[in-house]
TORKOLBA-406394 format. One record per atom (N, C-alpha, C, O): x, y, z. Coordinates in pm, whole numbers, plus 50000, padded with zeros to 5 digits. Layout:
XYZ;...
//
This chain:
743637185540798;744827193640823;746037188140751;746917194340691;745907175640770;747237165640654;746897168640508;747757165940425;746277171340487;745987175940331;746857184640329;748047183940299;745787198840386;746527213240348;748207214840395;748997223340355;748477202840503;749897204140506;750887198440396;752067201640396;750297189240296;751197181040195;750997191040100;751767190740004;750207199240102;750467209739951;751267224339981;750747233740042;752167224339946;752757237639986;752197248139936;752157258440002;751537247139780;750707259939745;749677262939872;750017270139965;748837258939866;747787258939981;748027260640130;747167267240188;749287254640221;749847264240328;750097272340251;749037276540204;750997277740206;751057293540195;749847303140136;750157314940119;748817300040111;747567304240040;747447310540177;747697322340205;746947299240272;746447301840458;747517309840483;747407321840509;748447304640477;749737315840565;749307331840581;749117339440676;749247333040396;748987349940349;747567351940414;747377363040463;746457341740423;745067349140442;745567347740572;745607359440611;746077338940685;746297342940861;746727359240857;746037367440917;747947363240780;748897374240822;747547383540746;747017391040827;747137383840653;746347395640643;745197394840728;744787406140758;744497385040780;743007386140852;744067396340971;743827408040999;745347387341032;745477394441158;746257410341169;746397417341269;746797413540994;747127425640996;745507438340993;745387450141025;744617428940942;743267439140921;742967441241017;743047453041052;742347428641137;741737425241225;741797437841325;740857445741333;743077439241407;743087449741484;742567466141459;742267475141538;742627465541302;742457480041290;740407480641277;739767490441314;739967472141237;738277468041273;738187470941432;737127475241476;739327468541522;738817476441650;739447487041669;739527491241785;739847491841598;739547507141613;741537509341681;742147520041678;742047497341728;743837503841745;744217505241672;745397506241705;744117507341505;744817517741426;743817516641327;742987508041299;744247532641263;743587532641151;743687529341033;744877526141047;743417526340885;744177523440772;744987534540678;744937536340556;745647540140765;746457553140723;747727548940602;747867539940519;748607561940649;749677559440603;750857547240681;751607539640620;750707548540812;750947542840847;751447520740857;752277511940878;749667525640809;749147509140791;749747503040718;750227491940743;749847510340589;750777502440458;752297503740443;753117497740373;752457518140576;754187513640591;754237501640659;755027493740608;753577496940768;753397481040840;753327469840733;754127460440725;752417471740662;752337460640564;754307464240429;755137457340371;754147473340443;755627472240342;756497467140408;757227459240347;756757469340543;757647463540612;757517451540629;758547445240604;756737446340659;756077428540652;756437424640529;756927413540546;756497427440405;756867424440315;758137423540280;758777414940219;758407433540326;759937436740337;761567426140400;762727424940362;760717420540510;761157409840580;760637402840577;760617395640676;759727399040450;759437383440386;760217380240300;760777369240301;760407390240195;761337390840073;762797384940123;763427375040086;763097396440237;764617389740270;764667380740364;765787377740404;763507374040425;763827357740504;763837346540413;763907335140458;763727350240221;763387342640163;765097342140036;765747334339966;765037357340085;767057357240032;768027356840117;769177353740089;767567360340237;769197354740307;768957340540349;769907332740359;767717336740373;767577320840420;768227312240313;768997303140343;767887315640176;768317308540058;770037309540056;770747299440058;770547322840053;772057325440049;772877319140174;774017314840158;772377318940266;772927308340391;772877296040387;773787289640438;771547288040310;771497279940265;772787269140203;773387258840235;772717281040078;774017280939994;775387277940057;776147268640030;775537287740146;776767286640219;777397279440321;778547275740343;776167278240385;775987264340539;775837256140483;776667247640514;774867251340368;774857237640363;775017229040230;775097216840224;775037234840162;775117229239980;776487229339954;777087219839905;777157243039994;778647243739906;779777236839998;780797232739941;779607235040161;780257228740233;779917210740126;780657203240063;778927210840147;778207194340126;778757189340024;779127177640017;778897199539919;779047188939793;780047181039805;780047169439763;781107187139867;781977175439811;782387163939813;783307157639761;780977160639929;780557151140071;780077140839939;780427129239917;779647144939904;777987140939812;778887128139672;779627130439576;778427117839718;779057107139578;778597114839452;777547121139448;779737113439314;779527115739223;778087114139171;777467123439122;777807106939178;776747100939101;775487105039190;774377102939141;775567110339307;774167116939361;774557129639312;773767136439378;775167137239247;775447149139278;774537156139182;773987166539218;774277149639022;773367157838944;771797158539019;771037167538986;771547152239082;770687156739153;770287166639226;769127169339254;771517173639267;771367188339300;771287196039219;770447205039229;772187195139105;772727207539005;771617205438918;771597213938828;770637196838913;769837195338776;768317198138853;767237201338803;768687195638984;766827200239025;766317206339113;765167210539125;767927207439235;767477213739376;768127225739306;767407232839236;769737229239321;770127242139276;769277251639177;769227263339215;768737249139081;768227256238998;766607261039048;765817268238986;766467255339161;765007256139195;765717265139336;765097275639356;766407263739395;766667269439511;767587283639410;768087290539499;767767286639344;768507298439264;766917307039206;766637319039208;766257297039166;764477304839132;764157315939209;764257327439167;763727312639336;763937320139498;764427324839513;763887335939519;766047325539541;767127331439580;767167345039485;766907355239548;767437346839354;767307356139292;765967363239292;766037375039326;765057359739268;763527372839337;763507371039421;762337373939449;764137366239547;763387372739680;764367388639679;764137399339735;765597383839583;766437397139629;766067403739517;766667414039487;765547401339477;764637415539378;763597422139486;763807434039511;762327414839563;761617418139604;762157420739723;761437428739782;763207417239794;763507429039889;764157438839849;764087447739933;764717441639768;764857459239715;764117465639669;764267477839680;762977460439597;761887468439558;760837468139669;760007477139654;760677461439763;759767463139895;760407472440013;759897479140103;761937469539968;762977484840068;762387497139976;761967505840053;762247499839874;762197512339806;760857518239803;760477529839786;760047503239834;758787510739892;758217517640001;757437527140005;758937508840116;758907513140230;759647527840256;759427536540341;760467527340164;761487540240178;760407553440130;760287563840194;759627550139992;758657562739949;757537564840048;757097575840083;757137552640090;756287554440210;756617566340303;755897576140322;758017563340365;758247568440441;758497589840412;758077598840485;759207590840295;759497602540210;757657609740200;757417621740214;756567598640173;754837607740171;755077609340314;754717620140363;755757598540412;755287606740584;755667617840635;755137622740735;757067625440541;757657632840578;758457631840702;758467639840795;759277618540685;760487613540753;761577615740667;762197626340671;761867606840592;762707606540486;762637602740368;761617596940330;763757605240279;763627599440137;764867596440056;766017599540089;764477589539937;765427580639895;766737591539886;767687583639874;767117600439886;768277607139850;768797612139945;769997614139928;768157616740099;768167611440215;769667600340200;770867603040193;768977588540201;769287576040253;770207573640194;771197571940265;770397572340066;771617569939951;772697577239953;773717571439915;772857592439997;773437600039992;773857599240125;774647608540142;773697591140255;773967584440379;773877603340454;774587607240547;772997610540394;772297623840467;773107638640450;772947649640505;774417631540307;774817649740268;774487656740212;775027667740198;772607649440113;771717658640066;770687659640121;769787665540062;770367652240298;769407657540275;769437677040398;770397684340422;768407678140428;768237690240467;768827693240592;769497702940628;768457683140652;769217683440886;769597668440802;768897660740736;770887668640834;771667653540844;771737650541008;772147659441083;771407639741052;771127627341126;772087614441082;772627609440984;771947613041188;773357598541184;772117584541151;772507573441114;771337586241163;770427574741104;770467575340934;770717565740860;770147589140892;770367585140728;771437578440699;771157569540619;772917578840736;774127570440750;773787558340736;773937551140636;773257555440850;773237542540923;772217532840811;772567521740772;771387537140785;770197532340683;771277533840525;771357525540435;771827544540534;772137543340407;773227531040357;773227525340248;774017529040455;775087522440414;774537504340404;775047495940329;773157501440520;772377490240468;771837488140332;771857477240275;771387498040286;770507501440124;771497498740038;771187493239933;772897502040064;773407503939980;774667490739973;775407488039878;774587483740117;774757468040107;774317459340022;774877451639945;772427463140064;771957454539976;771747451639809;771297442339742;772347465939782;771567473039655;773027460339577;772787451939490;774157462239630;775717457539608;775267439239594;775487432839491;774537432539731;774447420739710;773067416439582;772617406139532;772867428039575;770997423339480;772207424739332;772087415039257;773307435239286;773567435539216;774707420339215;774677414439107;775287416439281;776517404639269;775277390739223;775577382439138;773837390539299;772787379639280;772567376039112;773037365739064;771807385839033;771537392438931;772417389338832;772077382038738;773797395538844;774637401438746;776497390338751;777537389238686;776057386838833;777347375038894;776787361538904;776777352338823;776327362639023;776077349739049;775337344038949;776017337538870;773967344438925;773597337438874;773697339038699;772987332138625;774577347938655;775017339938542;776027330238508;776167322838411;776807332638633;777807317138645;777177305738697;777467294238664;776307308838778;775717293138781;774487287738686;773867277938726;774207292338592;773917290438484;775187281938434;775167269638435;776057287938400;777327276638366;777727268938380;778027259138311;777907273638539;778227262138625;776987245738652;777007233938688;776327253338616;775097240638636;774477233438476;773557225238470;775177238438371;774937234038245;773497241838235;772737236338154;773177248838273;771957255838233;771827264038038;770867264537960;773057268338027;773617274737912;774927267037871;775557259937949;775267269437733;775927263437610;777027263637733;776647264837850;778447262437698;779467266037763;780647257437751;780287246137784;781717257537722;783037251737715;782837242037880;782307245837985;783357231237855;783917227237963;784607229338071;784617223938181;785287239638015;786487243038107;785927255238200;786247258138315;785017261138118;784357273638193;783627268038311;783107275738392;783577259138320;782297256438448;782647254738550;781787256838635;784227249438606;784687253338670;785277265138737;785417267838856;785557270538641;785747286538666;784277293538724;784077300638822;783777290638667;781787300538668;781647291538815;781387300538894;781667283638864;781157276438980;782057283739056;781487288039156;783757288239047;783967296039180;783927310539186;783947317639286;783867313639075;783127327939080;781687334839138;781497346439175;780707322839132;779627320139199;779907321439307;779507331639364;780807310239388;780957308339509;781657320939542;781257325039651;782567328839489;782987336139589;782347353239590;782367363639657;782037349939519;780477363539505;779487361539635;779127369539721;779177346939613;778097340539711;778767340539825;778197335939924;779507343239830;780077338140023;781067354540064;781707355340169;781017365839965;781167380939936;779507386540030;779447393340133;778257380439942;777217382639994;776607379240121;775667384940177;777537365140174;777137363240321;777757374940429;777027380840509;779297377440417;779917386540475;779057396940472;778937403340576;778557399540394;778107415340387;777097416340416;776517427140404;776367402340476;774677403640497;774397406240664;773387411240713;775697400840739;775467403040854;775457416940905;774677421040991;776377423940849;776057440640891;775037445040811;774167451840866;774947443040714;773467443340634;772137443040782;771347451640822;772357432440816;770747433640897;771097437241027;770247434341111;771997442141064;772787449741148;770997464941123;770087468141198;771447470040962;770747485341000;769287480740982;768387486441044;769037469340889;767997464040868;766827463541013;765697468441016;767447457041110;766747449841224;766827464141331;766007466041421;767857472341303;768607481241442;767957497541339;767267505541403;768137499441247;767967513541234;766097518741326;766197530041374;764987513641344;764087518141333;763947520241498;763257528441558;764797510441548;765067509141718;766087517641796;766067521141914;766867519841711;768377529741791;767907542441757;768117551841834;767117544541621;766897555941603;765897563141629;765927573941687;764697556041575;763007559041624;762557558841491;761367560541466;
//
């Protein structure tokens, strides 16, 4: 068991085969079938893997690295910027890819069940056919996240590229690119808590 616990590839190998034996398992007795249904379950599982793996990382960021540094002696400090940051930014940027593209799946899923669909949701329900205060409610999450996947992407992490000497760059810029980072990054915490506000609450308040 001390083995498979010192290799992180290998727990998570088990992790994925536990969650799929026990997502199959039940439907072998016969409490559900492998419908449409099934793979909206599994998108959703995915769905809130992707983002326990981007907001855990972006809180990360915010609770404990950007408070810390300044804690941190000079001379320990490239140790973050040269091996943890850039490895904890790896993550951080695809998990928030893969939770928007695992939201957009779950979302078409849902559009074959003949619930809703993406224009539905985006349009927070003034295109779609009977507007419902849930397309709102969903929409304005989608469209949180769509805002923080774009600041991840397109902000952040090309300043911390800079900021971390990853790319060429003037000196002087890296200070600048490090608080532009930060205040993008701490833009994206604010906005994550009502974020999982519709995330966690739309499927429960609404049905």
């Amino acid at each position: 068991m001390a083995g498979l616990l010192s290799n992180l590839r290998n727990t998570v190998i088990v992790a994925l085969l536990l969650a799929a034996i026990f997502f199959i398992a039940y439907g072998f007795t016969g409490a559900y079938d492998f419908g449409l249904a099934y793979w909206q379950a599994v998108a959703r599982w995915s769905h809130v893997v992707a983002g326990v793996m981007w907001i855990g990382l972006l809180w990360y960021f915010n609770f404990v690295q950007i408070p810390t540094m300044p804690k941190i002696p000079d001379e320990l400090k490239p140790a973050i910027g040269k091996h943890i940051a850039p490895q904890a930014l790896f993550w951080f940027r695809w998990g928030a890819a893969a939770t928007v593209l695992t939201g957009l799946i779950v979302i078409g899923l849902r559009q074959m069940a003949g619930s809703y669909g993406f224009l539905d949701v985006i349009s927070f329900g003034i295109l779609a056919e009977v507007y419902t205060p849930y397309y709102s409610f969903l929409g304005i999450g989608v469209w949180m996240a769509l805002i923080m996947a774009f600041n991840v992407w397109f902000i952040i992490w090309p300043n911390q590229k800079i900021a971390l000497g990853l790319v060429e760059a003037e000196a002087d810029a890296k200070p600048k690119a490090a608080r532009t980072a930060m205040l993008f990054s701490r833009t994206n915490t604010l906005l994550s808590f009502p974020m999982l506000v519709t995330m966690a609450g739309a499927q429960t308040l609404f049905g």
